[in-house]
PLY file of the C-alpha trace (Angstrom):
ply
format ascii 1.0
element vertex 215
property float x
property float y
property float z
element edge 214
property int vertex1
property int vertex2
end_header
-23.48 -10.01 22.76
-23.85 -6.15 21.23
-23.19 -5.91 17.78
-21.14 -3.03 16.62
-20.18 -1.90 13.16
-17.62 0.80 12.55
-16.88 2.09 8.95
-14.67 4.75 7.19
-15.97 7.62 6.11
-15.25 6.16 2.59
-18.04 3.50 2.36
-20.53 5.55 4.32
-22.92 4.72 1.88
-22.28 1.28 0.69
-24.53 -1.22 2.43
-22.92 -4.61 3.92
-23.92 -6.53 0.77
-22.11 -4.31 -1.34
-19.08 -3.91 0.33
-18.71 -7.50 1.33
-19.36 -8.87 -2.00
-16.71 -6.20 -3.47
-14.31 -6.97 -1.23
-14.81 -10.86 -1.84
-14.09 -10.37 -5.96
-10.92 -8.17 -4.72
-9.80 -11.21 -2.84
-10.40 -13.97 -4.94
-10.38 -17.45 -4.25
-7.64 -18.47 -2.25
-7.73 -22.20 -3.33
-7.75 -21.27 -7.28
-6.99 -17.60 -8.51
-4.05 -16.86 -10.57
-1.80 -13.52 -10.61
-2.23 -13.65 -7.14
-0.44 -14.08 -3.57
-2.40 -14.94 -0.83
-1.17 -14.88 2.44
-3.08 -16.64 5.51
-1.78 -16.73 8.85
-2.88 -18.03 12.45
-1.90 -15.88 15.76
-1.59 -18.85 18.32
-3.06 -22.17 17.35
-4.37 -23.05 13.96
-6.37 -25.62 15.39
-9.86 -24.74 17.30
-11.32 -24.62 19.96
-9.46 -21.67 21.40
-10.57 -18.78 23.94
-8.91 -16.37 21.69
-7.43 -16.37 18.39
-6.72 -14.45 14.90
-6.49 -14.84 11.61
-5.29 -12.77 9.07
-5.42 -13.36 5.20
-5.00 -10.55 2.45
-4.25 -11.04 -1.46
-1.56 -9.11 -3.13
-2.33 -9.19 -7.12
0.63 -8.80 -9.61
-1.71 -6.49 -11.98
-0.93 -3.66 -9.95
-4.59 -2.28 -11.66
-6.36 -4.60 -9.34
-7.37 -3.84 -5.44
-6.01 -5.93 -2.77
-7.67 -6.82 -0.28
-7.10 -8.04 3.65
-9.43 -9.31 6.60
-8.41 -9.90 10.30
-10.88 -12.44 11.85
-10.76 -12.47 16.28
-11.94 -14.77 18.47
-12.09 -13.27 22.04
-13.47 -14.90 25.13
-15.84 -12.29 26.47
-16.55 -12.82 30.25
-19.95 -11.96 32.68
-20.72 -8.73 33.70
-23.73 -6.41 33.91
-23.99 -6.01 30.17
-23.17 -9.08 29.55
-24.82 -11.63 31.56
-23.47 -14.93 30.02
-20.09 -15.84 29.09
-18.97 -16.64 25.92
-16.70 -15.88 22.72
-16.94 -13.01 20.49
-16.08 -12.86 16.83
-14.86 -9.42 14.96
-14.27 -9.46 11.68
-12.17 -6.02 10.19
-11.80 -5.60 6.19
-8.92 -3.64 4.68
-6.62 -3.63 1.88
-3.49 -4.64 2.94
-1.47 -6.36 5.81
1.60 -4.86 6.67
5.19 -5.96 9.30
4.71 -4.52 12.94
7.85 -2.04 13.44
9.94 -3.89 15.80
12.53 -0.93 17.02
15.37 -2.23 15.11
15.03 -5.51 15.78
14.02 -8.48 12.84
10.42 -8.86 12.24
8.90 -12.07 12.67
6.61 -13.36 9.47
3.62 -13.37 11.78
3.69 -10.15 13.05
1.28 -8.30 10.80
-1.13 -5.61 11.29
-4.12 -4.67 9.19
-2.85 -1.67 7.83
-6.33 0.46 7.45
-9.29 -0.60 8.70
-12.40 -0.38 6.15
-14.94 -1.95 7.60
-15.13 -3.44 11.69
-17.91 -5.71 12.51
-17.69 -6.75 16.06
-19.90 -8.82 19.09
-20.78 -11.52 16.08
-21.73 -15.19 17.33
-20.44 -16.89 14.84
-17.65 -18.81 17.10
-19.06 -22.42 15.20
-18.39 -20.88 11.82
-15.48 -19.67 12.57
-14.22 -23.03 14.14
-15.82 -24.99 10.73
-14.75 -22.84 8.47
-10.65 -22.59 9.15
-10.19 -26.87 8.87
-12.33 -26.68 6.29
-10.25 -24.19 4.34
-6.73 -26.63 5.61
-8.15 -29.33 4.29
-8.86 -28.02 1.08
-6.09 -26.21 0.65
-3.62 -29.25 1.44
-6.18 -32.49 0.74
-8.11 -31.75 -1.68
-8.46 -28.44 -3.71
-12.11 -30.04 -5.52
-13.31 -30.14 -1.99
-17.29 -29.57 -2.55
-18.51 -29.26 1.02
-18.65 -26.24 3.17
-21.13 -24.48 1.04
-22.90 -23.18 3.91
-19.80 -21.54 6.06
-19.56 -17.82 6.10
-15.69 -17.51 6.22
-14.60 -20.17 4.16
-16.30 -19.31 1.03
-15.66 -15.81 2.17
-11.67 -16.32 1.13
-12.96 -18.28 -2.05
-14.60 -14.89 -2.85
-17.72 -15.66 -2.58
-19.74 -13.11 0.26
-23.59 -14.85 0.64
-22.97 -17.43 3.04
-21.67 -15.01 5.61
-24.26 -12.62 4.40
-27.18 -14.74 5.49
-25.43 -15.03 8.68
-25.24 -11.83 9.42
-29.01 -11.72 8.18
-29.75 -14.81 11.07
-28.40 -12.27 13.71
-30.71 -9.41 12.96
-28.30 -7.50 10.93
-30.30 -5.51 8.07
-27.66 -6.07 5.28
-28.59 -4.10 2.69
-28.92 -0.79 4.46
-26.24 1.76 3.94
-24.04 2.11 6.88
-24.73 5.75 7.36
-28.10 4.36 7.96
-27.35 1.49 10.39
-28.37 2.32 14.27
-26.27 -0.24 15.48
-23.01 1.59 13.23
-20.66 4.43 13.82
-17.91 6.20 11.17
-14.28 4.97 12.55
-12.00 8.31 14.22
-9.30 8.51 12.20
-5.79 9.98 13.02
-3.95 12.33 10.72
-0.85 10.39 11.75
-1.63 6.45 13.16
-3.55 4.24 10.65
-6.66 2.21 12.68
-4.92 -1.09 13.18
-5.03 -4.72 15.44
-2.28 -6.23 15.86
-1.63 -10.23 15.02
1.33 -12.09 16.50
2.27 -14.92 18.90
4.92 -17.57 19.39
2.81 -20.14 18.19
1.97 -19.67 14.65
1.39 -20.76 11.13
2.14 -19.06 8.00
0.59 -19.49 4.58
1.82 -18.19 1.48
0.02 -19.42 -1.65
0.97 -18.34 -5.06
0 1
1 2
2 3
3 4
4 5
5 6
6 7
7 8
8 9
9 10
10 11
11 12
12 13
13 14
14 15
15 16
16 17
17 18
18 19
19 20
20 21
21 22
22 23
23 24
24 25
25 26
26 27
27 28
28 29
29 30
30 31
31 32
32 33
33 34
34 35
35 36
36 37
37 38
38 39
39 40
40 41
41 42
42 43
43 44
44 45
45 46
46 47
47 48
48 49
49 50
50 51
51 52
52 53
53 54
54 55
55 56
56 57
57 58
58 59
59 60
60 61
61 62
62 63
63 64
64 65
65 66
66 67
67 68
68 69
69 70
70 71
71 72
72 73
73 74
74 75
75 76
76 77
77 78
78 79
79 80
80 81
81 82
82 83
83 84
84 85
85 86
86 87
87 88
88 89
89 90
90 91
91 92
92 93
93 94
94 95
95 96
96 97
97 98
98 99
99 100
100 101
101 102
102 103
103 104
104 105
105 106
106 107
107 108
108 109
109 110
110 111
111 112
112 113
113 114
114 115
115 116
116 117
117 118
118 119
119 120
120 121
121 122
122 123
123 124
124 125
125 126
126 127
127 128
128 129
129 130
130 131
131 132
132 133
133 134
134 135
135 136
136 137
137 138
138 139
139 140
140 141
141 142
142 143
143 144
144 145
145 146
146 147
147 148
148 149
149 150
150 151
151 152
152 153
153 154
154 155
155 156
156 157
157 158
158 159
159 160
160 161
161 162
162 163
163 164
164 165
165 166
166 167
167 168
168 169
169 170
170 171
171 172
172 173
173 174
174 175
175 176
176 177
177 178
178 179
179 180
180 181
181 182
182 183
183 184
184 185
185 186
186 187
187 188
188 189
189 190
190 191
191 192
192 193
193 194
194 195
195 196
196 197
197 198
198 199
199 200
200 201
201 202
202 203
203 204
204 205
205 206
206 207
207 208
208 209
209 210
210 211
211 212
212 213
213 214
């Protein structure tokens, strides 16, 4: 799989380490942080393995003085062809600030249907399917077993929504990603086009869904 990273113009010259670990103290810890709404939400079903899925969890802090903060993690099956010679399942992970209701024409808007309303940072092509598929019980079981839960130290994405960035870090490290170059930098990265008028979005949403709201 290629890996591709796309970035606003904004954080041209943070590296990965510094946005990542900034965005991981705007988010918090999902299982413990006060003053804070966290919202987590599976497109299709919660439960792995799945050919293609997303997740979607932001934090909305009641100190309006604080930054929010929002990540839409994909699954996609990604099938043979001359650049890609095996099949498999890519992983693209986008960071934002804030999740907002797809505009339904007038009609009501169902809970899941959320979009990423700016895309920050877009890392895409990742092969990190296993974490991925670790990390998201991991996080259920915590959240509804056992909130002293100790294992999981090593998963990128669960301790990524307990606000801590270094796991998935040395992840992206183990794939050849140089982390603490600034994006402007990168080879493999690219500033995002952005419109005057349509924010740089992906859309979340099927019938079967699950929707977390944690106070």
């Amino acid at each position: 799989m290629t890996i591709t990273i796309k970035y606003h113009e904004k954080i041209a010259n943070e590296t990965l380490t510094s946005y990542t670990s900034q965005w991981a103290t705007n988010f918090g810890n999902i299982l413990w942080t006060t003053e804070v709404d966290y919202t987590f939400n599976a497109s299709g079903y919660s439960i792995p393995p799945a050919d293609s899925i997303k997740y979607v969890a932001a934090s909305t802090h009641h100190n309006q003085a604080a930054s929010n903060a929002a990540i839409v993690v994909a699954l996609k099956k990604v099938e043979e062809n001359d650049q890609q010679p095996t099949a498999g399942i890519s992983v693209s992970l986008e960071f934002g600030e804030a999740l907002v209701p797809i505009v339904n024409d007038g009609m009501s808007k169902q809970p899941h249907q959320l979009l990423l309303q700016q895309v920050q940072l877009d890392i895409s092509g990742l092969d990190i399917r296993a974490d991925v598929e670790s990390s998201m019980p991991t996080l259920d079981y915590a959240l509804w077993q056992d909130i002293y839960y100790q294992g999981g130290n090593e998963l990128g994405i669960y301790n990524l929504l307990k606000g801590n960035a270094n796991p998935l870090l040395n992840i992206l490290k183990a794939q050849g990603i140089n982390v603490d170059t600034p994006l402007k930098n990168m080879v493999i990265a690219s500033q995002l086009e952005m419109t005057t008028d349509t924010p740089v979005i992906d859309t979340v949403g099927m019938d079967n869904s699950d929707m977390l709201l944690v106070a």
